[in-house]
PAZAPA-4460 file (N, C-alpha, C; in steps of 0.05 Angstrom, whole numbers, plus 32768, in hexadecimal, padded with zeros to 4 digits):
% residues 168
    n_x    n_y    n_z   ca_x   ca_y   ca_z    c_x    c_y    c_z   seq   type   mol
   799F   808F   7C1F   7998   8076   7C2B   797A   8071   7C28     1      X     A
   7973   8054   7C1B   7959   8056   7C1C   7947   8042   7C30     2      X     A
   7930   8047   7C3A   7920   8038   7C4C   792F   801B   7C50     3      X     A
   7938   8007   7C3C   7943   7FEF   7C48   795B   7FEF   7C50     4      X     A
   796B   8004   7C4D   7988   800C   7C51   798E   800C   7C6A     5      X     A
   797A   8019   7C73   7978   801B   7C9B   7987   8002   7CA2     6      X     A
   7992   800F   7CBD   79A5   7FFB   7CC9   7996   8003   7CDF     7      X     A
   798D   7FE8   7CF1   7980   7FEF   7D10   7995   7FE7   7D25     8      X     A
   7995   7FFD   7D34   79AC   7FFC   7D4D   7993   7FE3   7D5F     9      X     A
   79AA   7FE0   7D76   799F   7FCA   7D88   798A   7FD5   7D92    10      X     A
   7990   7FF1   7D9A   797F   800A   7DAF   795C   8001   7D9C    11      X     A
   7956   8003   7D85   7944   8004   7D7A   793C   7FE9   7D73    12      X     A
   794F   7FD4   7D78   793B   7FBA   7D79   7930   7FB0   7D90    13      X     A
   7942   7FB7   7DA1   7932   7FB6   7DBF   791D   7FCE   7DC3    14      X     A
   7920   7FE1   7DBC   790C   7FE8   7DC2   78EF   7FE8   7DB5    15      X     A
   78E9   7FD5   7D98   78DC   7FC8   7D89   78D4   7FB4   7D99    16      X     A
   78EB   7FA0   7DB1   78DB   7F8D   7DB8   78C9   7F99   7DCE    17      X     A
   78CE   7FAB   7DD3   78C0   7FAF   7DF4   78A3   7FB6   7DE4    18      X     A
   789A   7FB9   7DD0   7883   7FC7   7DCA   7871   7FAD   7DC0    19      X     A
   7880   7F91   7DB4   7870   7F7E   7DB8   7881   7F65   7DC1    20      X     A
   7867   7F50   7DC9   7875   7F3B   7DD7   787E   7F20   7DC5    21      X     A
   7878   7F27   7DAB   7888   7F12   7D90   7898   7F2D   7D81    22      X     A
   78A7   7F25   7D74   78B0   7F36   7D68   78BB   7F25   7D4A    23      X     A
   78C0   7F30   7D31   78CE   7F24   7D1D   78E5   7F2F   7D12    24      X     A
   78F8   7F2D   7D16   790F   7F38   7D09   7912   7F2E   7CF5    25      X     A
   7905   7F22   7CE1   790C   7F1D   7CC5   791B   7F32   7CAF    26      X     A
   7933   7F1F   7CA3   7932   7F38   7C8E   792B   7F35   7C76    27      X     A
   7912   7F26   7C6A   790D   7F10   7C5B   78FC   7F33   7C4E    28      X     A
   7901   7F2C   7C35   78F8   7F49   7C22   78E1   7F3B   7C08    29      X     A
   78CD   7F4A   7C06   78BF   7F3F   7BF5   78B9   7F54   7BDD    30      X     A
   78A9   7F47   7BC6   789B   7F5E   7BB5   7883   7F6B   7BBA    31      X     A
   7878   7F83   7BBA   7862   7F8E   7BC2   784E   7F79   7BC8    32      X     A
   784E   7F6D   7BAC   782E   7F66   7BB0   782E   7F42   7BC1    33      X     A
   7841   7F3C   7BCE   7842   7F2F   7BE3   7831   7F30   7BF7    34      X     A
   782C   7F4B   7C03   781C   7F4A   7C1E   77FE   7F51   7C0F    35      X     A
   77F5   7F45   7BFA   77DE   7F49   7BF0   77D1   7F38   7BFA    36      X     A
   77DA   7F1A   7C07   77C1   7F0A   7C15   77BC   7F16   7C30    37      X     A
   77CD   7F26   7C3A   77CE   7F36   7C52   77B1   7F4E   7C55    38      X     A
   77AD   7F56   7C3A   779A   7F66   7C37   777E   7F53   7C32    39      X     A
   777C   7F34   7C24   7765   7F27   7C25   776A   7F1D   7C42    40      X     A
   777B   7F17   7C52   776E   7F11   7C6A   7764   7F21   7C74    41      X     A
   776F   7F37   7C79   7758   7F50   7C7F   7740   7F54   7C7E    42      X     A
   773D   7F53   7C5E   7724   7F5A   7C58   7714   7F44   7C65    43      X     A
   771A   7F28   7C66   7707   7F14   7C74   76FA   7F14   7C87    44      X     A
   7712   7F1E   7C96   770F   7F26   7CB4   76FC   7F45   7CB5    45      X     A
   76FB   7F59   7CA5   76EC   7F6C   7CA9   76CC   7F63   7CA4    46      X     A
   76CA   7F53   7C94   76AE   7F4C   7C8D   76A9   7F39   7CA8    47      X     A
   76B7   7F20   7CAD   76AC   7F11   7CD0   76AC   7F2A   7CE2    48      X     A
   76B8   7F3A   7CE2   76B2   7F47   7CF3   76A0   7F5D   7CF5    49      X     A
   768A   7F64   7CD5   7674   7F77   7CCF   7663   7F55   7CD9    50      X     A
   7662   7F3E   7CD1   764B   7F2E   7CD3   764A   7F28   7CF4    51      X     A
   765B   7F2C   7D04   765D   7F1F   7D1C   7657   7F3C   7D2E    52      X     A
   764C   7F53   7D1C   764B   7F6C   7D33   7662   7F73   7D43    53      X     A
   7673   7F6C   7D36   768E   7F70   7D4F   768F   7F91   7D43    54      X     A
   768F   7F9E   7D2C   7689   7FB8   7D30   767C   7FCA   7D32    55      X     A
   7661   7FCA   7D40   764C   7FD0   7D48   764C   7FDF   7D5D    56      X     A
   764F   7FFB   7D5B   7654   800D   7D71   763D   7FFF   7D8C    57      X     A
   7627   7FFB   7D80   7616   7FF6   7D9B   7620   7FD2   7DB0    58      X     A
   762E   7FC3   7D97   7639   7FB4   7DAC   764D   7FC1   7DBD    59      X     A
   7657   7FCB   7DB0   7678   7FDE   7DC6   766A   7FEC   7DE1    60      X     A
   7655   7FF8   7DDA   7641   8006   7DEB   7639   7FF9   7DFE    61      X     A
   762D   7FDA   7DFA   7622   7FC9   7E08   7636   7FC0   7E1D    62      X     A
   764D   7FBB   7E0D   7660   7FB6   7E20   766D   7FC0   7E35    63      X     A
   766E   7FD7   7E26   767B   7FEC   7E48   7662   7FFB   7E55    64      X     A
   764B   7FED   7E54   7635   7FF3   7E5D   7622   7FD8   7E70    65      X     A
   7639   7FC9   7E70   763C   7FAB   7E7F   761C   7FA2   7E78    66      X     A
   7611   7FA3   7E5A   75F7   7F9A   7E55   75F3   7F81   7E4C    67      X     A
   760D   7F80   7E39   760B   7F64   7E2A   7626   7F57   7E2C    68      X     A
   7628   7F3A   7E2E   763F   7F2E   7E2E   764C   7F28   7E11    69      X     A
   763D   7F2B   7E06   764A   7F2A   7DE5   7665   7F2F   7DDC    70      X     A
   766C   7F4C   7DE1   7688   7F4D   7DDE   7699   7F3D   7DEB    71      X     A
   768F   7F48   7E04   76AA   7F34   7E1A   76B5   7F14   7E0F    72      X     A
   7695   7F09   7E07   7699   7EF0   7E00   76B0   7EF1   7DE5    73      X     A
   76AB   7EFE   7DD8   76C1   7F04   7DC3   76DF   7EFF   7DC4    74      X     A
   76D6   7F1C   7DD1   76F3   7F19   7DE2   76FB   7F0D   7DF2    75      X     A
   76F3   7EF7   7E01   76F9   7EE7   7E11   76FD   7EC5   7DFE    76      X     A
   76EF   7EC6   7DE9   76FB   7EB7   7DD6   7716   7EB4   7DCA    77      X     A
   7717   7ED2   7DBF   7727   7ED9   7DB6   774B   7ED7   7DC9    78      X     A
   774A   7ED8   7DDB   775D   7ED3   7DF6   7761   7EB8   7DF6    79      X     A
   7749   7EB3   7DFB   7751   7E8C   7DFA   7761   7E88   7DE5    80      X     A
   7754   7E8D   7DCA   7765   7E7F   7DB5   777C   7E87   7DAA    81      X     A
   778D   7EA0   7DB5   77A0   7EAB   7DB8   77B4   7E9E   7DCA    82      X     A
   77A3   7E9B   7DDC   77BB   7E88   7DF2   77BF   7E75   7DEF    83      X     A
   77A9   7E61   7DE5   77AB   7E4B   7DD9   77C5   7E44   7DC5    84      X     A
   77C2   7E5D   7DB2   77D1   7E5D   7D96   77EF   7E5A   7DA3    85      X     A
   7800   7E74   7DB6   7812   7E74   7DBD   781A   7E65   7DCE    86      X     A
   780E   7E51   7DDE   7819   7E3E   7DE4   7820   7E2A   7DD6    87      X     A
   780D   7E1F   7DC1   780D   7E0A   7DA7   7831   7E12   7DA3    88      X     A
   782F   7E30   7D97   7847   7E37   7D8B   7862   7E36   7D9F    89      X     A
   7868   7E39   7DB5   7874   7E33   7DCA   787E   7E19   7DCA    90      X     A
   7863   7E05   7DD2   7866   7DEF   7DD7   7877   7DDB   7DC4    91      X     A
   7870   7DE1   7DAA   7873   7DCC   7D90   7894   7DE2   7D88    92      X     A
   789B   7DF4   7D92   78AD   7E06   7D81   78A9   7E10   7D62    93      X     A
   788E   7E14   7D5D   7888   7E1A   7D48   789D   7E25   7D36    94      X     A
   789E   7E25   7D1D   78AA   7E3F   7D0C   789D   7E4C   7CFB    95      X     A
   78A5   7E67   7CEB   789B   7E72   7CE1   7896   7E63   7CC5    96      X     A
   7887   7E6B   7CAF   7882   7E5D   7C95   78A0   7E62   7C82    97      X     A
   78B1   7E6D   7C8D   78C8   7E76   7C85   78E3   7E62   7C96    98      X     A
   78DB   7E54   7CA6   78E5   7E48   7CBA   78FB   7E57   7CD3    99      X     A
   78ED   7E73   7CD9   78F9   7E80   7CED   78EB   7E77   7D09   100      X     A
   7900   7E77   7D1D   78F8   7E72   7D35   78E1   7E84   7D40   101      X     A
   78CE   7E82   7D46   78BA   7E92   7D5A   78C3   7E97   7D7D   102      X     A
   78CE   7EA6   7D7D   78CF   7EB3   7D9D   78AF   7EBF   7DAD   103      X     A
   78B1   7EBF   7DC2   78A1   7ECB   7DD5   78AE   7EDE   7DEA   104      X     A
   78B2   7EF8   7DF0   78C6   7EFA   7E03   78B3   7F0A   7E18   105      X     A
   78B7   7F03   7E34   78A5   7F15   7E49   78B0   7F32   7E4B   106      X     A
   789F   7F3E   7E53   7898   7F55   7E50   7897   7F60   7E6E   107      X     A
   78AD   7F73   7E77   789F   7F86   7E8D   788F   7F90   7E85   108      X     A
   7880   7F90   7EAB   7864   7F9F   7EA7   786D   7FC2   7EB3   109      X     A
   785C   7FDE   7EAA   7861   7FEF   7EAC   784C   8002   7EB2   110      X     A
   784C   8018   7EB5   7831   8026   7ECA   782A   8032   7EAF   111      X     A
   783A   8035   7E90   782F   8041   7E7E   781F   8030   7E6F   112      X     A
   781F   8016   7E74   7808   8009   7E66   77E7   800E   7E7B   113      X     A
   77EB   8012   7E92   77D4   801A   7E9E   77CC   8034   7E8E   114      X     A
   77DE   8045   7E8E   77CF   8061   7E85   77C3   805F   7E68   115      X     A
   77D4   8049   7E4F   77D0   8041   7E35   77B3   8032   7E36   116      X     A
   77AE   8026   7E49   778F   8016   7E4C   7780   802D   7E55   117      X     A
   778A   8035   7E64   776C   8051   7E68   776A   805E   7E51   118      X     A
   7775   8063   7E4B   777D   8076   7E33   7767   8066   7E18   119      X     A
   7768   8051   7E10   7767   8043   7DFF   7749   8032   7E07   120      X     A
   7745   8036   7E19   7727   8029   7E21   7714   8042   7E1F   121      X     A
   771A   8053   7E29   7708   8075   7E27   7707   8074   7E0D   122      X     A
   7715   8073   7DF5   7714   8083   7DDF   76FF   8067   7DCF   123      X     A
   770A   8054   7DDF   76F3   8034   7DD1   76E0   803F   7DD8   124      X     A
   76D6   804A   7DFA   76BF   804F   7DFC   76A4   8060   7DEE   125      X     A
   76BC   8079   7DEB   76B4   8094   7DDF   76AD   808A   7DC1   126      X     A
   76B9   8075   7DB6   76BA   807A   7D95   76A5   8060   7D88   127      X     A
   76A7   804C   7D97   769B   8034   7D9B   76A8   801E   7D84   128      X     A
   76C5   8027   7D80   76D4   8017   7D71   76F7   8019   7D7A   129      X     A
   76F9   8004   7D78   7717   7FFE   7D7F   7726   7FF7   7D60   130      X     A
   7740   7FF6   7D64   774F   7FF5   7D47   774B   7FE7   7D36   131      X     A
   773B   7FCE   7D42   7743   7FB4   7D2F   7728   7FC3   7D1C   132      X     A
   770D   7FC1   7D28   76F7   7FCC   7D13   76F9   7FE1   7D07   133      X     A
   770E   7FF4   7D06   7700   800E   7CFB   7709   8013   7CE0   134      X     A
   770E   7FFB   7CCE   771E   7FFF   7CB2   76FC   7FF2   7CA9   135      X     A
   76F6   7FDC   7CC0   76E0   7FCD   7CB8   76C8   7FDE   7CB6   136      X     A
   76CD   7FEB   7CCD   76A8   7FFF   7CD3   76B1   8014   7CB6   137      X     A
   76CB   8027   7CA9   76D0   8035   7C9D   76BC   8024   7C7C   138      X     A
   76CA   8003   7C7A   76C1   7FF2   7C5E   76AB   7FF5   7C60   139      X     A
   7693   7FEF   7C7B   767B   7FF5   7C7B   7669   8009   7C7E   140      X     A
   7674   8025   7C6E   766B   803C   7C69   766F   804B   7C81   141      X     A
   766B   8044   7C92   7663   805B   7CB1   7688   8074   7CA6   142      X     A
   7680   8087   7C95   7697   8096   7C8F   76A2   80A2   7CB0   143      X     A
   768D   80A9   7CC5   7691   80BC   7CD7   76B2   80A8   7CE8   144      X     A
   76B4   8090   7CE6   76C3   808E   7CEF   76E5   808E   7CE6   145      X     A
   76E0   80A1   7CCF   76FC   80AD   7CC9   770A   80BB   7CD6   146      X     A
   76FB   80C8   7CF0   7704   80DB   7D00   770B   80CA   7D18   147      X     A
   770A   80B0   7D1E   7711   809F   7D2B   7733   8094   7D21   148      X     A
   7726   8094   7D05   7745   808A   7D09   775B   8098   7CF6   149      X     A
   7751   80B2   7CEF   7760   80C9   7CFB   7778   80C8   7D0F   150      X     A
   7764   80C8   7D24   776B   80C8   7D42   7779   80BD   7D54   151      X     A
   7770   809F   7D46   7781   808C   7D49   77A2   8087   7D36   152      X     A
   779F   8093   7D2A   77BB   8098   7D18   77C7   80A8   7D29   153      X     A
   77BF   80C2   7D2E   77CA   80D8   7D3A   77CF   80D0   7D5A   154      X     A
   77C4   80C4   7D68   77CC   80B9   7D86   77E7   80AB   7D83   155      X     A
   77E7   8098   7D6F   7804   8087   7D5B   7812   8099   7D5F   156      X     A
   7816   80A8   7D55   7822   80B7   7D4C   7833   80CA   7D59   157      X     A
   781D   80CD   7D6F   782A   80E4   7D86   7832   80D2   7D99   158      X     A
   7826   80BB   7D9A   783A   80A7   7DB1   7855   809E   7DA7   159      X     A
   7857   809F   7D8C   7873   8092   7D7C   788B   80AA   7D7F   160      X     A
   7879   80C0   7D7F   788C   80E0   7D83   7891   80DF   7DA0   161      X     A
   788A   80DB   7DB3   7892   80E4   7DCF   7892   80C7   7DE3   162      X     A
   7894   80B3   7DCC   7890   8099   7DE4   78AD   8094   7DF7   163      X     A
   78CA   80A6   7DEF   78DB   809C   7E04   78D5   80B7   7E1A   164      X     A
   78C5   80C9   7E18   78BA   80D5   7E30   78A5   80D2   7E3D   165      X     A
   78A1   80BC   7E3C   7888   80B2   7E44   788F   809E   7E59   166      X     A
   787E   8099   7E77   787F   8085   7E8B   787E   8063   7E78   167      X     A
   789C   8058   7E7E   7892   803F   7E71   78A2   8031   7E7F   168      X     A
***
C-alpha cells in the first residue's frame, strides 16, 4: 500500500479536526512541482520578516521583557487581520480557488492547551524565536539556530507519539 492508498477511518479525521479550527479534506492531487509557489511565498515572507526585525532575538527579548511594544504591535496586527479575514470568509461563504466550501468549526477549550502555551512561550523565551522565524533566522545565517529547530521537530514529534496520553 502506498502513502495515497491510506484509507482514513472517522477516528482520525476527527481527531485531525480537534488539532485545528479549519480543516481541508480535499482529495484534489497534484504534481510535485505545484506547491512551488508555496515555497516563493515563503521565501517572501522570510525576507518581510528579516526587514521588519520580526526575527531578531533582541525584539523577542524586548518583548517578554515588557520593554518595547513592537512585537505585541505585530502581533496584535496580525490578530486583527486574521479575524478580519475569517469573518470576510464566513460572512460572504467564501470558497476555496478549487470551489470547496470553507468550514470553521469551534473548538473545545482544554487544560492541555494551557500547559502547550507554557510550554511554548518558555522555549520562545529561552530561544528568542518561535516557528514561524526560524527557517527565516536559519536563511539569514545565524546557523546556531539549528538546534532550535532541531528541537522543535523533536517536541513534534514526541507530542505526535504520546498525544492520545496526554490531558486534552
Amino acid at each position: 500500500m502506498t502513502f495515497n492508498d491510506h484509507i482514513e477511518t472517522q477516528e482520525e479525521i476527527e481527531l485531525r479536526h480537534q488539532d485545528t479550527l479549519c480543516t481541508n479534506e480535499s482529495k484534489l492531487i497534484h504534481p510535485w512541482w505545484y506547491n512551488l509557489k508555496y515555497t516563493l511565498v515563503g521565501i517572501i515572507f522570510g525576507i518581510v520578516f528579516v526587514k521588519a526585525e520580526i526575527i531578531s532575538w533582541f525584539r523577542i527579548q524586548e518583548m517578554f521583557q515588557l520593554t518595547s511594544f513592537f512585537m505585541y504591535g505585530v502581533i496584535g496586527t496580525a490578530v486583527v487581520v486574521g479575524a478580519i479575514s475569517v469573518f470576510i470568509v464566513k460572512k460572504l461563504g467564501l470558497k476555496s480557488i478549487y470551489g470547496e466550501t470553507i468550514t470553521f468549526e469551534d473548538k473545545e477549550f482544554n487544560k492541555g492547551q494551557i500547559y502547550g502555551a507554557l510550554i511554548f512561550g518558555m522555549g520562545w523565551a529561552i530561544t528568542g524565536a518561535c516557528p514561524g522565524p526560524l527557517f527565516a533566522q536559519a536563511g539569514s545565517g545565524y546557523s546556531v539556530v539549528i538546534v532550535t529547530i532541531l528541537s522543535a521537530i523533536t517536541g513534534t514529534w514526541i507530542y505526535g507519539k504520546f498525544r492520545d496520553k496526554l490531558p486534552h
